[in-house]
LUMGU-77127 format. One record per residue (C-alpha): x, y, z; residue in one letter; residue number from 0. Coordinates in steps of 0.1 Angstrom, whole numbers, plus 5000, padded with zeros to 4 digits. Each point is the difference from the previous one (the first is absolute). Example, Ala and Ser with C-alpha at 12.3 -4.5 7.8 and 13.67 -1.06 7.14 Angstrom:
2
@east:5123, north:4955, up:5078, residuo:a, num:0;
@east:5014, north:5034, up:4993, residuo:s, num:1;
END
This chain:
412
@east:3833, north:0920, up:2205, residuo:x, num:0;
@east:5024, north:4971, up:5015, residuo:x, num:1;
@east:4997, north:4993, up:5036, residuo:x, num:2;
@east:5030, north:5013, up:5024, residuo:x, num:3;
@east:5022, north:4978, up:5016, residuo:x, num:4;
@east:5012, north:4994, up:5032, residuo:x, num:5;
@east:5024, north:4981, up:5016, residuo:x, num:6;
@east:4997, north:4984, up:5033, residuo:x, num:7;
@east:5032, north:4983, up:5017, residuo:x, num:8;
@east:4997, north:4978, up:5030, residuo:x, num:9;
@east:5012, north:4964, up:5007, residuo:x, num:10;
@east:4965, north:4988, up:5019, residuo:x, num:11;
@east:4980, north:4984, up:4971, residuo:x, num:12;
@east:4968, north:5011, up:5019, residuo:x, num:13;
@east:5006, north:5035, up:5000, residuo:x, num:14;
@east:5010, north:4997, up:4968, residuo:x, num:15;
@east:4964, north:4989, up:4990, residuo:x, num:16;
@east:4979, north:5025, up:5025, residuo:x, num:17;
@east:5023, north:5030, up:4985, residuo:x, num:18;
@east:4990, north:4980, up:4961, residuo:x, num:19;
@east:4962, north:5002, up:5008, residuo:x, num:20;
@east:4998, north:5036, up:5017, residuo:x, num:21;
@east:5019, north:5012, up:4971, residuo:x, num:22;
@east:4983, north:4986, up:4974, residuo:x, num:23;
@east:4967, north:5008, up:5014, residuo:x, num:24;
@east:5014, north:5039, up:4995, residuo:x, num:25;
@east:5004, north:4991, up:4963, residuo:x, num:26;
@east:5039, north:4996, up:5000, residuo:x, num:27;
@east:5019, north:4975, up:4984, residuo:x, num:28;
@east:5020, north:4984, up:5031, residuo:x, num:29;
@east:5035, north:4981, up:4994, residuo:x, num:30;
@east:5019, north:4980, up:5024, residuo:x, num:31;
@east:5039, north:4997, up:5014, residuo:x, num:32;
@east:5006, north:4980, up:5032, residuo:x, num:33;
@east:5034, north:5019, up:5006, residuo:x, num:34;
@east:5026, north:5022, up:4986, residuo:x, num:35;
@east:5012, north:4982, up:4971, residuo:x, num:36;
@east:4973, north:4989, up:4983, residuo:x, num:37;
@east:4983, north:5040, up:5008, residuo:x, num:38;
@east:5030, north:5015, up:4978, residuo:x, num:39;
@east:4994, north:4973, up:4973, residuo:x, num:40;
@east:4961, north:5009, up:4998, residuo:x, num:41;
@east:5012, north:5037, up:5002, residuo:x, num:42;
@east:5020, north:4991, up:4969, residuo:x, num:43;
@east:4973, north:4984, up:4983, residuo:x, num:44;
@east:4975, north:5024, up:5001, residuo:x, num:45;
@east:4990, north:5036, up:5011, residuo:x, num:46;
@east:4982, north:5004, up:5034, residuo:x, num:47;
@east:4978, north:5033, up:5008, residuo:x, num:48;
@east:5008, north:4989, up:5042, residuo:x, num:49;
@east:5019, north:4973, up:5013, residuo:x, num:50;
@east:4994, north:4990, up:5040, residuo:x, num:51;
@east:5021, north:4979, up:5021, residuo:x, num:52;
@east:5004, north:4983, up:5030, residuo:x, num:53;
@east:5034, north:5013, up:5022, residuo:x, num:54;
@east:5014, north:4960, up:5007, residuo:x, num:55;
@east:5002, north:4978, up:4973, residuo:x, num:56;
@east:5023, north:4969, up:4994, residuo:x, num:57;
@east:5030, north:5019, up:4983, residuo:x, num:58;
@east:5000, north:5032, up:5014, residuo:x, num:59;
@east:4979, north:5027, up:5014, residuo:x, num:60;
@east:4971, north:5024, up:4983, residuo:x, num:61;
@east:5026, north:5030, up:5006, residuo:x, num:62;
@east:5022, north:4979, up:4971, residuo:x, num:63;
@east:4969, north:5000, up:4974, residuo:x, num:64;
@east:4994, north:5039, up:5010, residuo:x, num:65;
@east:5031, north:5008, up:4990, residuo:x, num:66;
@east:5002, north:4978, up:4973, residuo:x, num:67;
@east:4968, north:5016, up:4982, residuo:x, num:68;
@east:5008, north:5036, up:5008, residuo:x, num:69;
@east:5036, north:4998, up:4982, residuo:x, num:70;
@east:4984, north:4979, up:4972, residuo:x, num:71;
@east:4961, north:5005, up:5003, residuo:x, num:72;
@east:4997, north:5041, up:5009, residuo:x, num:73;
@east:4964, north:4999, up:4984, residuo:x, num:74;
@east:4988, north:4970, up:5023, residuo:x, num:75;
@east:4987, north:5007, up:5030, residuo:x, num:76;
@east:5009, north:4980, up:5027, residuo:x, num:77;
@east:4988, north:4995, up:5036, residuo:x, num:78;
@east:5012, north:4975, up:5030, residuo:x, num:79;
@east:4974, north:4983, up:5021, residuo:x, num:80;
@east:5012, north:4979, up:5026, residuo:x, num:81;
@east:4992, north:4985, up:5032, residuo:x, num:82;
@east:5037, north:5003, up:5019, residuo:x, num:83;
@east:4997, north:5037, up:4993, residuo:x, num:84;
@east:5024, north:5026, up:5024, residuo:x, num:85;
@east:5002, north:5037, up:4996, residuo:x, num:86;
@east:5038, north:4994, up:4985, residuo:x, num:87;
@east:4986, north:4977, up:4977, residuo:x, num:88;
@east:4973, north:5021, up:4984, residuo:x, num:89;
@east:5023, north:5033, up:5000, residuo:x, num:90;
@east:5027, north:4976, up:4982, residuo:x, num:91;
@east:4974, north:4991, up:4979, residuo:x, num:92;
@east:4987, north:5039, up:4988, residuo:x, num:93;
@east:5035, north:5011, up:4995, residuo:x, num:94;
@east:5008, north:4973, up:4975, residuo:x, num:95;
@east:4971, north:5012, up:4982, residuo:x, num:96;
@east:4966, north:4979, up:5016, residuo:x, num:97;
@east:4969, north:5021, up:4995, residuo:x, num:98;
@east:4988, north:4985, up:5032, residuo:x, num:99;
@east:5003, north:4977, up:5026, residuo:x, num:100;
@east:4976, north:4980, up:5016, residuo:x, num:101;
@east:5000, north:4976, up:5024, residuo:x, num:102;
@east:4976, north:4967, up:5002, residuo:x, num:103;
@east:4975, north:4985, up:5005, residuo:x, num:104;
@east:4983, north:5029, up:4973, residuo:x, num:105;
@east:4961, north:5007, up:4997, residuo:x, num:106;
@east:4986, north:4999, up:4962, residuo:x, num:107;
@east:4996, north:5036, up:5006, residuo:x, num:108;
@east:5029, north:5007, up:5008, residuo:x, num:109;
@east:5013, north:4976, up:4973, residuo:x, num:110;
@east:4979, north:5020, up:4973, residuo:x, num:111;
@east:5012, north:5035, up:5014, residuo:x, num:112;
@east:5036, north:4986, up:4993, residuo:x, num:113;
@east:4996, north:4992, up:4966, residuo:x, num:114;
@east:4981, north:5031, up:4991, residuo:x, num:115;
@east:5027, north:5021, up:5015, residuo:x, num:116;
@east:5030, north:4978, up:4979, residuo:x, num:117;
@east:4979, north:4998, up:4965, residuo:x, num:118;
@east:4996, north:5042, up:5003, residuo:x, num:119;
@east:5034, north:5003, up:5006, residuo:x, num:120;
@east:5007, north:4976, up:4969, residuo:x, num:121;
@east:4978, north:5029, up:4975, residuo:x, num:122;
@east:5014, north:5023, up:4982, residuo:x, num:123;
@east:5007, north:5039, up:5016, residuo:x, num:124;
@east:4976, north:5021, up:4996, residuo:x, num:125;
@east:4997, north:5026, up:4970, residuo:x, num:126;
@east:5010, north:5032, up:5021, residuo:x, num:127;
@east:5035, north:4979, up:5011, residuo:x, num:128;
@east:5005, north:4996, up:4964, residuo:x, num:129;
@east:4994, north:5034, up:4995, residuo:x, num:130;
@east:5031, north:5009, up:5030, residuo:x, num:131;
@east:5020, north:4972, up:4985, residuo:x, num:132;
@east:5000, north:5012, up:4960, residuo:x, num:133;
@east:5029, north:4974, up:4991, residuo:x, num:134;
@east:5008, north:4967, up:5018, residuo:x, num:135;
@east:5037, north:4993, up:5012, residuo:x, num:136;
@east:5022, north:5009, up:5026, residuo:x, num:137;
@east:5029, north:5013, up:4982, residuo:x, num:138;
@east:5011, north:5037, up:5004, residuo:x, num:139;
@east:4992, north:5003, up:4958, residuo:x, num:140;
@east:4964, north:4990, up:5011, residuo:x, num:141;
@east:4996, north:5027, up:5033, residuo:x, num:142;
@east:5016, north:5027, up:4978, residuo:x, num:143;
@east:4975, north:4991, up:4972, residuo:x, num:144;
@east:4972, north:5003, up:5021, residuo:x, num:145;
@east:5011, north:5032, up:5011, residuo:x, num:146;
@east:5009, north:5015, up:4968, residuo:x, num:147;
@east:4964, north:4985, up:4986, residuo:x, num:148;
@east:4981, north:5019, up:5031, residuo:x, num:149;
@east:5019, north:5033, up:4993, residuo:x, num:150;
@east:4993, north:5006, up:4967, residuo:x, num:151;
@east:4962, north:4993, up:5003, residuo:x, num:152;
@east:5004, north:5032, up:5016, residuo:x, num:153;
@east:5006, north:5018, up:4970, residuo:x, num:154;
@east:4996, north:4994, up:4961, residuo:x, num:155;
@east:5028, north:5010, up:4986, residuo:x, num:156;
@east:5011, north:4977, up:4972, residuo:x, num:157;
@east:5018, north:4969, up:5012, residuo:x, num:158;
@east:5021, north:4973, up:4982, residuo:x, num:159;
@east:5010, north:4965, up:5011, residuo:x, num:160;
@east:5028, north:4981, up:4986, residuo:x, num:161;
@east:5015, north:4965, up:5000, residuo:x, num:162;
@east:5002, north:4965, up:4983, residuo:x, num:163;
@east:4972, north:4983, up:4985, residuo:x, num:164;
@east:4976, north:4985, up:5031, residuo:x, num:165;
@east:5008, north:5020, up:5024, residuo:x, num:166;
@east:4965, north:5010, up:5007, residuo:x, num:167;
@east:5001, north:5035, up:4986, residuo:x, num:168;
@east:4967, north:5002, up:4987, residuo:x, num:169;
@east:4987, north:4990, up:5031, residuo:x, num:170;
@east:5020, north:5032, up:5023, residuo:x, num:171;
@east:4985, north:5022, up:4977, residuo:x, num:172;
@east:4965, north:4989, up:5004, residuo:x, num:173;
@east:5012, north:5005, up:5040, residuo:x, num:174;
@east:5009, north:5037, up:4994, residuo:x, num:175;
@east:4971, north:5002, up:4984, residuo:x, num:176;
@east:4975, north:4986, up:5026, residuo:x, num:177;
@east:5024, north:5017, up:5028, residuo:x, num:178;
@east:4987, north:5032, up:4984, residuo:x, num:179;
@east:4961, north:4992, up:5006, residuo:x, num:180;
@east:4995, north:4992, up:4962, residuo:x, num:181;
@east:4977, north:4966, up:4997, residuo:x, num:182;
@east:4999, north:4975, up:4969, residuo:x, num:183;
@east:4981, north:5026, up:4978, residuo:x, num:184;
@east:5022, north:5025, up:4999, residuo:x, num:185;
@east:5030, north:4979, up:4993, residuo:x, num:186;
@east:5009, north:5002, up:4967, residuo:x, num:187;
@east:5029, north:4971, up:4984, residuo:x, num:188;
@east:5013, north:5002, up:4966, residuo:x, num:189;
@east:5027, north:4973, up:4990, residuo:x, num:190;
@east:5030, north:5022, up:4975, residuo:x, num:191;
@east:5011, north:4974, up:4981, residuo:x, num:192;
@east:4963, north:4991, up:4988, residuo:x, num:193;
@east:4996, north:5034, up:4987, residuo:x, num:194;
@east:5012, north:5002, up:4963, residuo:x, num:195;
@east:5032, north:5024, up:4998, residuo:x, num:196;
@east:4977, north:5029, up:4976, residuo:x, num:197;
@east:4967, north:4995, up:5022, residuo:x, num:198;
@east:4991, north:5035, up:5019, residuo:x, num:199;
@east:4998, north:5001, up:5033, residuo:x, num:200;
@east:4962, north:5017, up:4999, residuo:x, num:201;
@east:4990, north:4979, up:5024, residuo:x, num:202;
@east:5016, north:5028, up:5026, residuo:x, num:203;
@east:4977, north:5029, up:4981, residuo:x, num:204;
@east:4969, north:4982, up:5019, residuo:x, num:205;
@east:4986, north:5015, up:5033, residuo:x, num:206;
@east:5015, north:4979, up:5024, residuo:x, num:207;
@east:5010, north:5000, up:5041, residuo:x, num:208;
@east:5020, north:4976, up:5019, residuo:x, num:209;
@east:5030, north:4981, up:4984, residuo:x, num:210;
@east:5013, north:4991, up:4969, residuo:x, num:211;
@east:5026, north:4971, up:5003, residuo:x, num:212;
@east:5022, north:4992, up:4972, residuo:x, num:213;
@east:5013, north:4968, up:5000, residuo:x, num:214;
@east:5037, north:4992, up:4980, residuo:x, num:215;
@east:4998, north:5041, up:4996, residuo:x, num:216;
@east:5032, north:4998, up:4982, residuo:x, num:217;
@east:4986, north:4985, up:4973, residuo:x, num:218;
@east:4988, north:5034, up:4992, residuo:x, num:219;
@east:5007, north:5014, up:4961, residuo:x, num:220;
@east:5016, north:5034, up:4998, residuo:x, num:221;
@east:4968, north:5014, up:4985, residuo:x, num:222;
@east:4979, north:4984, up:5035, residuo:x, num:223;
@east:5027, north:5012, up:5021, residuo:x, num:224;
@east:4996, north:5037, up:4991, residuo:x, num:225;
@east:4963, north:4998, up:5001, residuo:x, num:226;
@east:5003, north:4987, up:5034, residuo:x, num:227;
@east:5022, north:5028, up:5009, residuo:x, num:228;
@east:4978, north:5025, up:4985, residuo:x, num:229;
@east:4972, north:4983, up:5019, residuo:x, num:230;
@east:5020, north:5006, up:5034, residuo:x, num:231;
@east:5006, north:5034, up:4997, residuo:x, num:232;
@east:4963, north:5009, up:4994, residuo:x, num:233;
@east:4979, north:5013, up:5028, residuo:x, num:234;
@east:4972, north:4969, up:4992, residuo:x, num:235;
@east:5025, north:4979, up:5011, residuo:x, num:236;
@east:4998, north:5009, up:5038, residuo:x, num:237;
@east:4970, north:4973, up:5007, residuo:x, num:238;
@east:5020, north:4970, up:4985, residuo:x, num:239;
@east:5031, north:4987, up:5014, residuo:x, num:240;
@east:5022, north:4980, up:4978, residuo:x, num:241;
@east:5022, north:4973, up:5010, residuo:x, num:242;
@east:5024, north:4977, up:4978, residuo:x, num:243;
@east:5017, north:4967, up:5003, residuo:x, num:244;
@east:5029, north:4999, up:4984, residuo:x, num:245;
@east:5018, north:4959, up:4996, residuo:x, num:246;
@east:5029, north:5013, up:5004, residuo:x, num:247;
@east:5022, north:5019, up:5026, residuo:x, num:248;
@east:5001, north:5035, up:5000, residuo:x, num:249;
@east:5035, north:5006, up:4988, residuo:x, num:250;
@east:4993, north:4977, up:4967, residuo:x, num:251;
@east:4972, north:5026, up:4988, residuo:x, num:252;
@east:5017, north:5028, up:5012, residuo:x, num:253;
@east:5029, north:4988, up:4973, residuo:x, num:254;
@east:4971, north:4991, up:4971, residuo:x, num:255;
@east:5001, north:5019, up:4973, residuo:x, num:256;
@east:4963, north:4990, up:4993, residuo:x, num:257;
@east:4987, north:5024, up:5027, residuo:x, num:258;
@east:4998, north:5034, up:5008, residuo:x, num:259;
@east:5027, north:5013, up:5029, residuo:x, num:260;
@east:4971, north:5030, up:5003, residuo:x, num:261;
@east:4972, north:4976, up:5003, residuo:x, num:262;
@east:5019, north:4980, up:5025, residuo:x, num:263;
@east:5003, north:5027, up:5024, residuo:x, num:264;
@east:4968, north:5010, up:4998, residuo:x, num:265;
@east:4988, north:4962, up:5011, residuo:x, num:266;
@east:5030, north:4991, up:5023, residuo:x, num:267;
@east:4990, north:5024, up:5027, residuo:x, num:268;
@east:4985, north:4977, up:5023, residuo:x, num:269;
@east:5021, north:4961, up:4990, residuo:x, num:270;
@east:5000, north:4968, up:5018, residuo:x, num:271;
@east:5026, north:4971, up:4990, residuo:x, num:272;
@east:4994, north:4963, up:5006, residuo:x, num:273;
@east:5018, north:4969, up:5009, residuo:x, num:274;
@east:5002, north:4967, up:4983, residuo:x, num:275;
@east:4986, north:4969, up:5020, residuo:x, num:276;
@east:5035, north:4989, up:5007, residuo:x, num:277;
@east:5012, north:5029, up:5019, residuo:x, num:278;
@east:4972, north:4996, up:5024, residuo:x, num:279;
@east:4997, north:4966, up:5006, residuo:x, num:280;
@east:4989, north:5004, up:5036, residuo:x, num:281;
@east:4965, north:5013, up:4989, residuo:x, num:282;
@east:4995, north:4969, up:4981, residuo:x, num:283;
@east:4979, north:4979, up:5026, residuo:x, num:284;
@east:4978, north:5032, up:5004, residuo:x, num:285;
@east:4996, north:5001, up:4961, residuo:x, num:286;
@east:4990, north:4970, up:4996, residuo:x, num:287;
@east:4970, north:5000, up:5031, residuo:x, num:288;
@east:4991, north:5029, up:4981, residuo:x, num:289;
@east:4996, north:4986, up:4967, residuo:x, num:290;
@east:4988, north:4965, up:5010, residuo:x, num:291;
@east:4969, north:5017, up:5021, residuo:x, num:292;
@east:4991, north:5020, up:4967, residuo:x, num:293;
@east:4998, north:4969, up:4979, residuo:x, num:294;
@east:4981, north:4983, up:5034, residuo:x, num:295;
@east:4974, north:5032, up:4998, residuo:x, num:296;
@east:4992, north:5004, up:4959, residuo:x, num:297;
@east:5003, north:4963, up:4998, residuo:x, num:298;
@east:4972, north:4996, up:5032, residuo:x, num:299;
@east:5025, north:4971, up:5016, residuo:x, num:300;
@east:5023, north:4995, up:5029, residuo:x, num:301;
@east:5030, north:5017, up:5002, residuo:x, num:302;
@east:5032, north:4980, up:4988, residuo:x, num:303;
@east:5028, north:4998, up:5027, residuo:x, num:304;
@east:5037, north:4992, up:4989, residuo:x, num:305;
@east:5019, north:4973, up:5016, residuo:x, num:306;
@east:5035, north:5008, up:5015, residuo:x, num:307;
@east:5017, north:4981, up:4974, residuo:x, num:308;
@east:4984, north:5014, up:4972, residuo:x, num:309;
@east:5006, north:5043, up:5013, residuo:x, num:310;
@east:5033, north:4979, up:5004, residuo:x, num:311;
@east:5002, north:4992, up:4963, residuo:x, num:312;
@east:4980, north:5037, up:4990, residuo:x, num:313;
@east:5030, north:5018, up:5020, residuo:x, num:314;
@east:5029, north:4986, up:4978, residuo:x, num:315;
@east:4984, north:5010, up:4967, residuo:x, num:316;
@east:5009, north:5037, up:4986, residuo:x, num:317;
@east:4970, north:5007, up:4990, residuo:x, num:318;
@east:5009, north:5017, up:4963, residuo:x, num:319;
@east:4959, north:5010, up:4993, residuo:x, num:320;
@east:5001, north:5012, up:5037, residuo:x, num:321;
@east:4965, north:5003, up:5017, residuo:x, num:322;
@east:4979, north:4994, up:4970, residuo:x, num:323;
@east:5022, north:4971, up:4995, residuo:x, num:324;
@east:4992, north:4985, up:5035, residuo:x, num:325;
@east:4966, north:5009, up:4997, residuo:x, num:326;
@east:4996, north:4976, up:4970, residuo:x, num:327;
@east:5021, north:4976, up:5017, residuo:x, num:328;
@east:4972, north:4998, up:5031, residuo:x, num:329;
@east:4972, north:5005, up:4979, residuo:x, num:330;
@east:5014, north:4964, up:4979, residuo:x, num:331;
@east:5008, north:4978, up:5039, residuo:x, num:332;
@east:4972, north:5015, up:5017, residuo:x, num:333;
@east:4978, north:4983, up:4972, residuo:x, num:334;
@east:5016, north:4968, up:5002, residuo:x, num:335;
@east:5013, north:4997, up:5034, residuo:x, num:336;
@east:4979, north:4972, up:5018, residuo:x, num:337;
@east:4981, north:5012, up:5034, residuo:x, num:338;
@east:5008, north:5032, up:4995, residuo:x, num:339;
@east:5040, north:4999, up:5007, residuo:x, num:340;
@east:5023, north:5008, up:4979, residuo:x, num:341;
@east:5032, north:4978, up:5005, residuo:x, num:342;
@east:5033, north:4999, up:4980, residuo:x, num:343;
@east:4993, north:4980, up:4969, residuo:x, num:344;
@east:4964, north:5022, up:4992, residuo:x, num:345;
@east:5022, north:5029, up:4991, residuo:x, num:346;
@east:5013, north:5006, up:4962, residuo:x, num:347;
@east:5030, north:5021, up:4998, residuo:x, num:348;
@east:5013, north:4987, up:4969, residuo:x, num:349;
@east:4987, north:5015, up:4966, residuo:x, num:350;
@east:4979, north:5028, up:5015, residuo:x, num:351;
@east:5003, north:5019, up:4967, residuo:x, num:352;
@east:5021, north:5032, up:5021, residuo:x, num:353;
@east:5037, north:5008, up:4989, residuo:x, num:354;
@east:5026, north:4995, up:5027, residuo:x, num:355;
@east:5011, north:5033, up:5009, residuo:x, num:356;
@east:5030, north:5016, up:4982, residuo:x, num:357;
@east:5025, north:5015, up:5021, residuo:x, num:358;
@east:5033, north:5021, up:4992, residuo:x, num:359;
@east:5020, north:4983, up:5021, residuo:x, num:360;
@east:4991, north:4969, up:4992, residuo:x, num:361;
@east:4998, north:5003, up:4961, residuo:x, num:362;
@east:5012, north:5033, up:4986, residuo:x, num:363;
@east:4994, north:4988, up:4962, residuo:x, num:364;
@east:4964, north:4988, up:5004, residuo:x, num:365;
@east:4994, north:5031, up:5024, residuo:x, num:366;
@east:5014, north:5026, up:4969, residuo:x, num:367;
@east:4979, north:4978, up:4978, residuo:x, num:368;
@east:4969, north:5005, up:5020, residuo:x, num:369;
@east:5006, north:5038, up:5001, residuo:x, num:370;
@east:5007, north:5002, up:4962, residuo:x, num:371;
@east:4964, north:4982, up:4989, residuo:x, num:372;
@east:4981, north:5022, up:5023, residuo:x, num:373;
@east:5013, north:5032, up:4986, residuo:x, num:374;
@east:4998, north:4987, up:4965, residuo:x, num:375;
@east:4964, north:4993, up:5005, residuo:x, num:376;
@east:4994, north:5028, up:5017, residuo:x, num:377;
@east:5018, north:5019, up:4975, residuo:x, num:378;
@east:4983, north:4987, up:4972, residuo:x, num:379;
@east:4962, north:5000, up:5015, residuo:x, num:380;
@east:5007, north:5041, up:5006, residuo:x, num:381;
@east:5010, north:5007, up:4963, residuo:x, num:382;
@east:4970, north:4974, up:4985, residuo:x, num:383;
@east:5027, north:4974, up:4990, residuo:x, num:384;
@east:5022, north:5028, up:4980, residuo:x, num:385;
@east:5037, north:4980, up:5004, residuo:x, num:386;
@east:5013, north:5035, up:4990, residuo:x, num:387;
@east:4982, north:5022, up:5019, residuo:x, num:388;
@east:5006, north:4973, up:5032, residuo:x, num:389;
@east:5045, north:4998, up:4996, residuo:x, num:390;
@east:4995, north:5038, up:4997, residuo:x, num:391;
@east:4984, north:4999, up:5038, residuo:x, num:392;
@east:5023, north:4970, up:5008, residuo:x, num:393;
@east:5031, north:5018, up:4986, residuo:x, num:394;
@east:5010, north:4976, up:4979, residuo:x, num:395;
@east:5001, north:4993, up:4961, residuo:x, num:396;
@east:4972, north:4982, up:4978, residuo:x, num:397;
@east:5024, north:4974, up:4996, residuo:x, num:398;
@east:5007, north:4991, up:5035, residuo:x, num:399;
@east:4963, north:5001, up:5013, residuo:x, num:400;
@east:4994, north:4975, up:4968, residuo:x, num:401;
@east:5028, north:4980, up:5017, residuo:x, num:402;
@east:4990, north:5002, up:5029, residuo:x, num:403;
@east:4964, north:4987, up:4992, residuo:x, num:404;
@east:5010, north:4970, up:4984, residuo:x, num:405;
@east:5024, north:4992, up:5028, residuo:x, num:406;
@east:4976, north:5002, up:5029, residuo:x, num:407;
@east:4968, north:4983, up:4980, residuo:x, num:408;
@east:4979, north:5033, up:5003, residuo:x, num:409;
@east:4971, north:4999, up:4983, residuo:x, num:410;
@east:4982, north:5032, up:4984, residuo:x, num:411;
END
């Protein structure tokens, strides 16, 4: 495991070294600013677990760093020690964010009992807070997911999510799922579009409780479909709860004419719809804490932190692949960021391999286009690749589903 780092600011050389020594004697990695300026360039450089500073230095005043780090810095914890300490001073200094304020001259103890309190304060929250806090944001979309993911753990009626590609759908329903008591075991996943089009759907027939979560469910044939159906209106059905993800929005399937209006009812009774990244750009900070302290746990390193410049650079990009494109966007700087910061230049946002997304008021003929190939495919996977059977259900001739194919470079 790599060592933490701290940060000590202070414009006397000798209690540069004394802080240097008692540090490092507590196994810490100890780096060194003799006033405000060159503290935000080390603060760039590199990612600190607790930063502590003296309250006068040459160009300005420990208040300035505070503020500095807790606008920039949330995850570092940092505390003033000073020896021209007043009660303003160190109420100043706890309402721009200072964990603590203490004045000088400091006892090791004292000194140790410091940085134990700032490095605890630097770990992640605890497993029950996560359990409160199911997604990470601040945007109302994020409260009223919560919410909705907490109330229907408190039934199992079927539930479908909807949205674009990324938008961690997969993940709300393993939510629901653990919101209703269920554990790993009895969580049950089974990707649509990997199941072959005449393959029965026998799997269901086995003695089973918990949940069954099927993922791209509208890539369901008509055959699966009505076995599903049949499946929900049996009485064995009551111990599993089903949930689908659909990549698309609600309305689209709705209009399909590759899946069943009776099924859809049956499924939609309980339906949650998600956002793309880039209509809730404010939870994008939170996001990316979250996903960089995965990595930092499986990975058995330091958390990454990202420099200003660089959530700068992450906040002008749209995100097409949403959260699963961000996540691979971290996972790729957070391996080859140095000291464990991520600035500007460590991100790749060109060539991530996810379409930019296609809007209708941006480009009605690509957004028709997109449309057309999904229910062509779709089409055509529900009748086994019968081109008759799939412009009867499209309701149009042989001849202008041929056309179409050619045109749009579908592939059987």
């Amino acid at each position: 495991m790599e060592k933490k780092k701290v940060l000590v600011v202070d414009d006397e050389p000798d209690i540069l070294q004394l802080l240097e020594i008692s540090l490092s004697r507590m196994g810490l990695t100890v780096y060194q600013a003799e006033n405000v300026g060159s503290a935000k360039y080390e603060l760039e450089k590199n990612s600190f677990h607790l930063c502590l500073t003296d309250f006068k230095l040459p160009d300005g005043t420990g208040l300035d760093l505070v503020e500095f780090v807790n606008q920039n810095y949330s995850d570092t914890p940092i505390a003033v020690i000073t020896a021209f300490g007043t009660i303003n001073h160190a109420v100043e200094a706890l309402k721009k964010g200072a964990f603590d304020f203490i004045t000088k001259p400091i006892s090791l103890d004292t000194l140790r009992n410091l940085v134990v309190t700032g490095l605890n304060l630097n770990q992640s929250p605890a497993a029950e807070s996560d359990e409160l806090q199911l997604f990470s944001g601040v945007s109302e979309y994020v409260e009223s997911l919560n919410e909705k993911v907490a109330q229907q753990g408190k039934n199992t009626a079927p539930v479908m999510v909807y949205g674009d590609k990324g938008t961690e759908k997969i993940r709300i329903g393993k939510k629901i799922h653990q919101a209703s008591g269920g554990d790993e075991q009895s969580l049950h996943t089974f990707d649509c579009e990997a199941l072959a089009a005449h393959e029965k759907m026998d799997f269901l027939d086995e003695p089973r409780k918990g949940t069954v979560l099927f993922k791209r469910i509208q890539q369901l044939s008509l055959e699966q479909q009505g076995y599903l159906q049949r499946f929900l209106q049996d009485e064995s059905s009551n111990n599993v709860r089903i949930i689908g993800t659909v990549d698309m929005p609600y309305t689209d399937l709705y209009r399909s004419v590759g899946f069943k209006k009776s099924l859809l009812r049956q499924l939609n009774i309980n339906r949650l719809d998600t956002l793309r990244l880039e209509q809730r750009k404010e939870d994008l900070p939170h996001l990316c804490k979250e996903i960089l302290e995965g990595y930092a746990k499986s990975w058995g390193k330091l958390v990454c932190k990202i420099n200003p410049q660089a959530m700068g650079k992450l906040s002008a990009y749209d995100f097409p692949g949403n959260v699963q494109e961000l996540d691979l966007i971290l996972a790729k700087a957070a391996v080859n960021c140095s000291n464990q910061l991520i600035r500007d230049d460590d991100l790749e946002l060109d060539d991530t391999g996810f379409q930019p997304h296609i809007s209708s008021a941006v480009n009605l003929e690509k957004y028709i286009e997109e449309i057309e190939i999904r229910e062509i495919k779709n089409a055509l996977s529900k009748t086994g690749n019968n081109k008759t059977k799939a412009a009867e259900a499209l309701g149009i001739s042989f001849r202008a589903l041929r056309y179409k194919i050619s045109k749009l470079n579908i592939e059987n």
